[in-house]
C-alpha positions as CSV (number, residue, x, y, z in Angstrom):
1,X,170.7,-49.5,-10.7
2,X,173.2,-51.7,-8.9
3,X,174.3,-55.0,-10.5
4,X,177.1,-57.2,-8.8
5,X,179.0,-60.3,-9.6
6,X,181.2,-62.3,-7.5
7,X,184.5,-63.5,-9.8
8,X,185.1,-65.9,-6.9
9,X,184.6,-66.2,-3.5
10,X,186.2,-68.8,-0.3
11,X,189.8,-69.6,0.7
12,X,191.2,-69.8,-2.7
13,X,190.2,-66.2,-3.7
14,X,187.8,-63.3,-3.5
15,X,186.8,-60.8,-5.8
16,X,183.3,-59.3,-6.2
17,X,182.5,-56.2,-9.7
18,X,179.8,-53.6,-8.3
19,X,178.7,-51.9,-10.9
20,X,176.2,-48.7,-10.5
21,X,174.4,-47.8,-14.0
22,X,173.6,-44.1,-14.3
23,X,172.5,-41.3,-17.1
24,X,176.5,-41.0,-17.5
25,X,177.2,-44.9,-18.0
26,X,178.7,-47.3,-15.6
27,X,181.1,-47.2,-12.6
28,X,182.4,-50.3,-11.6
29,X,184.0,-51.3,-8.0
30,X,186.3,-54.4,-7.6
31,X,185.8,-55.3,-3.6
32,X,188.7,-57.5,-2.9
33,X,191.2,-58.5,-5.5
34,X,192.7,-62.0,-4.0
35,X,193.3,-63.7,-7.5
36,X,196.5,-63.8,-9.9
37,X,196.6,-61.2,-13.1
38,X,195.7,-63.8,-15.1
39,X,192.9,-65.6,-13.4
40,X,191.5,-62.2,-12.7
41,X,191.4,-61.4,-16.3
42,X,190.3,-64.3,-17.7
43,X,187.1,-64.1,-15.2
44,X,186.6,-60.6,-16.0
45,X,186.6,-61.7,-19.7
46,X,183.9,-64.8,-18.6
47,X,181.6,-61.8,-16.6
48,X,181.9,-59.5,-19.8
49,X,184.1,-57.3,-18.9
50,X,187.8,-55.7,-19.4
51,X,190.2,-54.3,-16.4
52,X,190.7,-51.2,-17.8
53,X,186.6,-50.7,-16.6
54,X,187.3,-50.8,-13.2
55,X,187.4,-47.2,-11.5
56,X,188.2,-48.3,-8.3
57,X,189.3,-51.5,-6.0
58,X,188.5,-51.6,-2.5
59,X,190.7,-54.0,-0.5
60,X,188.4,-55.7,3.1
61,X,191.9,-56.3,4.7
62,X,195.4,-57.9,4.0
63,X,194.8,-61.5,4.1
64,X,196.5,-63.2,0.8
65,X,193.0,-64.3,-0.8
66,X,191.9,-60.9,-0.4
67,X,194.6,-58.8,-1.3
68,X,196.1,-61.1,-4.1
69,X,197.0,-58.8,-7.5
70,X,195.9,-55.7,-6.1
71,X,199.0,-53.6,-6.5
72,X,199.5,-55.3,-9.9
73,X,196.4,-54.4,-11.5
74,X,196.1,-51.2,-9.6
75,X,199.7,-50.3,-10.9
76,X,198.6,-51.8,-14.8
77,X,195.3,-50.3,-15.4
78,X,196.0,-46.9,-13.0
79,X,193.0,-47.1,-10.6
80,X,192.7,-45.8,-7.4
81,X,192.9,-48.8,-4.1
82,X,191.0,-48.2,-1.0
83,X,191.9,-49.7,1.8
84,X,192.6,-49.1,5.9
85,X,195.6,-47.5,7.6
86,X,196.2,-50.8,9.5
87,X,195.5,-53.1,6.1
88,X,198.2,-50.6,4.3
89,X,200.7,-51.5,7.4
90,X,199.6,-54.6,7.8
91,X,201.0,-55.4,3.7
92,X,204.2,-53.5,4.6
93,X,203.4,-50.1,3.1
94,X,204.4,-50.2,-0.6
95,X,204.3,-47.8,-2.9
96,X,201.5,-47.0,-4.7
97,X,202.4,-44.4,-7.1
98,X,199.7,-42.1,-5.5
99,X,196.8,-44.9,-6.2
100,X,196.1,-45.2,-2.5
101,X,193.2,-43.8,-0.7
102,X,192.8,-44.3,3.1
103,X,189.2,-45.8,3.9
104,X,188.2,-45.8,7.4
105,X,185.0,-46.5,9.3
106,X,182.0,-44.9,8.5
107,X,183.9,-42.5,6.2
108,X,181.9,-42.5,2.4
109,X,183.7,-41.9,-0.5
110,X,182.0,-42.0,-4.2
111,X,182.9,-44.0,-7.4
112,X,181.1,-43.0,-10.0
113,X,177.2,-42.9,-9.9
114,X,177.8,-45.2,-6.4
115,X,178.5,-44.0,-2.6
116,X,180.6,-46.5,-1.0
117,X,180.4,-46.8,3.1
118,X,182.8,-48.7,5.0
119,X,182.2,-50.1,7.8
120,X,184.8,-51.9,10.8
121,X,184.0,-55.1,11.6
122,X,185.3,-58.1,14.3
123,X,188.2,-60.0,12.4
124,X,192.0,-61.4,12.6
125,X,193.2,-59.0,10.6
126,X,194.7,-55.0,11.4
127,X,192.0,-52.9,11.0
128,X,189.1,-54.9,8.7
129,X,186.7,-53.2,7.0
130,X,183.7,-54.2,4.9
131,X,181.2,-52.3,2.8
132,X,177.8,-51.0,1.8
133,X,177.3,-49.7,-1.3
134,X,174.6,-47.5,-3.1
135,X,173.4,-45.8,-6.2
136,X,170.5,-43.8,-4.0
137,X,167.8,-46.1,-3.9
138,X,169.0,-49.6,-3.9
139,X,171.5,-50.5,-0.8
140,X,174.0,-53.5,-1.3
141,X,175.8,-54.7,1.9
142,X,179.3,-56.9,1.5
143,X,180.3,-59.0,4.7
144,X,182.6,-61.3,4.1
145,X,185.0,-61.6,7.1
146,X,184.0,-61.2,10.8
147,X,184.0,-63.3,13.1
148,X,180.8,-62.6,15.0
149,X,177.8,-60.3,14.6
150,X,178.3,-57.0,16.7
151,X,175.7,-54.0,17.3
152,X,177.7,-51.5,15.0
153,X,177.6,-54.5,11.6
154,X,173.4,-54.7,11.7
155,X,173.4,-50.5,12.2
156,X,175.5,-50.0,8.6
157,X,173.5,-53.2,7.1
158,X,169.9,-51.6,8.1
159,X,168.1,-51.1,4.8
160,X,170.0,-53.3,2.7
161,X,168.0,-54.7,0.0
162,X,170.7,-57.5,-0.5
163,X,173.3,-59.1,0.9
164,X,176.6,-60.6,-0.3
165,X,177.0,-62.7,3.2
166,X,179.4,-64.9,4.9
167,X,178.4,-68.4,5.6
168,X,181.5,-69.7,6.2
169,X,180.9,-73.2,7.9
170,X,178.5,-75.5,9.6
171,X,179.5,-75.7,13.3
172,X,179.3,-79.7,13.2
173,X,181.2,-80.1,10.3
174,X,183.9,-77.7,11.7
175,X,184.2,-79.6,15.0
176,X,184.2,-83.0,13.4
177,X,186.8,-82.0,10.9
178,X,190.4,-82.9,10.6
179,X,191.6,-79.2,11.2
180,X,193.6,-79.2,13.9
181,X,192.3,-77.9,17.2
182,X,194.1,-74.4,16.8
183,X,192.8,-73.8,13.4
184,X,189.2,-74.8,14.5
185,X,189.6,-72.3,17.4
186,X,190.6,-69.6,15.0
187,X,187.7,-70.7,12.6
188,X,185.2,-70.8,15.3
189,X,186.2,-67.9,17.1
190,X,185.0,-64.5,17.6
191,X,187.7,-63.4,15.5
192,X,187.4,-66.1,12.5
193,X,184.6,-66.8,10.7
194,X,180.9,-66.6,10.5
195,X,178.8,-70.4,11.0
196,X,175.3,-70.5,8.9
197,X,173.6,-70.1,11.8
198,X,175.1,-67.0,12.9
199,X,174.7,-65.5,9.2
200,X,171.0,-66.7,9.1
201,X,170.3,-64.8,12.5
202,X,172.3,-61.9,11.2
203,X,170.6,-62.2,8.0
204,X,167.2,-62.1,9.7
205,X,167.8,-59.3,11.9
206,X,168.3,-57.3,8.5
207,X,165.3,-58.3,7.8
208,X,163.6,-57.4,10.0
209,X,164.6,-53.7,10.0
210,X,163.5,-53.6,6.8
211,X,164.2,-54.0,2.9
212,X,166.2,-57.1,2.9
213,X,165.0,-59.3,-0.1
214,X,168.3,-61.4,-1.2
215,X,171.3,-62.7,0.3
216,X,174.1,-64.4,-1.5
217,X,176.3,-66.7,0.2
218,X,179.5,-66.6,0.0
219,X,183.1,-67.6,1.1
220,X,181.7,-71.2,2.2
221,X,184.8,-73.4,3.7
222,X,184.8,-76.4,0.9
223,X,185.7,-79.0,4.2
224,X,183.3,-77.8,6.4
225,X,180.3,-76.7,5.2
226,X,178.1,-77.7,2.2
227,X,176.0,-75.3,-0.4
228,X,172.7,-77.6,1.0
229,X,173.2,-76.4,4.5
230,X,173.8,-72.9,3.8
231,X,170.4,-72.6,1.3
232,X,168.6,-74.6,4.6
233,X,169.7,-72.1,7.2
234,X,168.9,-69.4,5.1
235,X,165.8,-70.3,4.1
236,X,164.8,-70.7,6.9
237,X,165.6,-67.2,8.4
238,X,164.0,-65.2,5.2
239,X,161.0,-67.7,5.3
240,X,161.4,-68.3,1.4
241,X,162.6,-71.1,-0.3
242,X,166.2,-72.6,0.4
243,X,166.7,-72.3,-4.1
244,X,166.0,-68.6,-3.7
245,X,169.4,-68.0,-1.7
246,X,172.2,-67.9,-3.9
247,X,175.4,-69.4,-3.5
248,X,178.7,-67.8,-4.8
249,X,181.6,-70.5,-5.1
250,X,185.5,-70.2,-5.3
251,X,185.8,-71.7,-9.2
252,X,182.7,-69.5,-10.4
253,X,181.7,-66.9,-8.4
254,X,178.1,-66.2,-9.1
255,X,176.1,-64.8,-12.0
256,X,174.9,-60.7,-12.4
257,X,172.3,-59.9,-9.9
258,X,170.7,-56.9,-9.3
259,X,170.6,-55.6,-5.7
């Protein structure tokens, strides 16, 4: 069984616990780590949990509310970081006291009970990946950072059964907004961030391949986009009802769910 919790998700700090249950207990992977030590313990604490569970972090790409207090905890508790070649650069190579592992597209590695896939995806970062992950017969699928949909992102999400999804901002509020016109580019761009109603299209494309039955949205701008839009767009796409879609928040996170 896979069970997942986002510890917090938007501009102000990502984390998501994977967790694969299995006749030999639990393995447990943190995707992202962009909180401080303390804030990351105490929501650990708040979802049940202790650092020293954590087999494994796997690090999307080097952007600060992404990366945060990975070397710390990694360095602290002894677990073993994923990430890119270019992300590794891209933070200026420290040392890792033989924690690293090099993940690159389309290359599996295990955790526990749990096969972890990455996957490359369009973003303003060095070499970004994000992630399926499965214990055999239930697929998660984490995309939390691309800037637009591309052939290659719906082939590794085919057969998901959920999705932890980006729904970054509504593309009125953005262009309304008192960004400045740079940042809005950036936003907005191929290269920035997903608008609900590019996730809902990507979201129904997923479904239609096949087992999609949940998306959580996630890393919602808090200026330009609003929890009621996203759950409208959504809804819409899935044809269920817009408080079926979850919404994971920067504060909170979201609860357990199973994928």
């Amino acid at each position: 069984m896979i069970r997942f919790k986002s510890l917090g998700s938007g501009s102000s700090g990502n984390a998501t616990v994977v967790q694969a249950r299995s006749g030999a207990g639990a393995a447990h992977l943190l995707v992202d780590c962009g909180l401080g030590i303390r804030e990351l313990d105490k929501r650990l604490r708040a979802a049940g949990m202790m650092a020293d569970q954590i087999d494994a972090v796997f690090i999307t790409h080097e952007h600060g509310d992404h990366i945060g207090c990975a070397r710390t905890l990694a360095l602290r508790e002894r677990i073993p970081v994923y990430m890119s070649e270019g992300t590794y650069a891209a933070i200026g190579q420290p040392d890792f006291e033989g924690l690293l592992r090099l993940a690159c597209d389309g290359l599996a590695f295990e955790v526990g009970a749990m096969q972890v896939r990455p996957f490359t995806v369009p973003h303003d970062a060095r070499e970004p990946l994000q992630l399926t992950c499965t214990d055999g017969s239930t697929r998660l699928g984490v995309v939390t950072d691309l800037g637009h949909v591309t052939a290659h992102v719906l082939q590794e999400l085919a057969g998901c059964a959920t999705l932890l999804l980006e729904c970054n901002h509504d593309e009125d509020l953005l262009r309304t907004s008192s960004y400045p016109a740079f940042l809005k580019r950036r936003v907005g761009g191929p290269y920035g961030h997903l608008a609900n109603s590019a996730a809902a299209a990507l979201a129904q494309a997923v479904l239609a391949a096949g087992a999609l039955r949940q998306v959580v949205a996630g890393h919602l701008s808090e200026q330009n986009n609003k929890p009621e839009l996203v759950r409208a767009a959504l809804a819409q796409a899935l044809n269920c009802a817009s408080d079926d879609v979850h919404v994971a928040d920067g504060p909170s996170g979201s609860g357990w769910l199973t994928a």
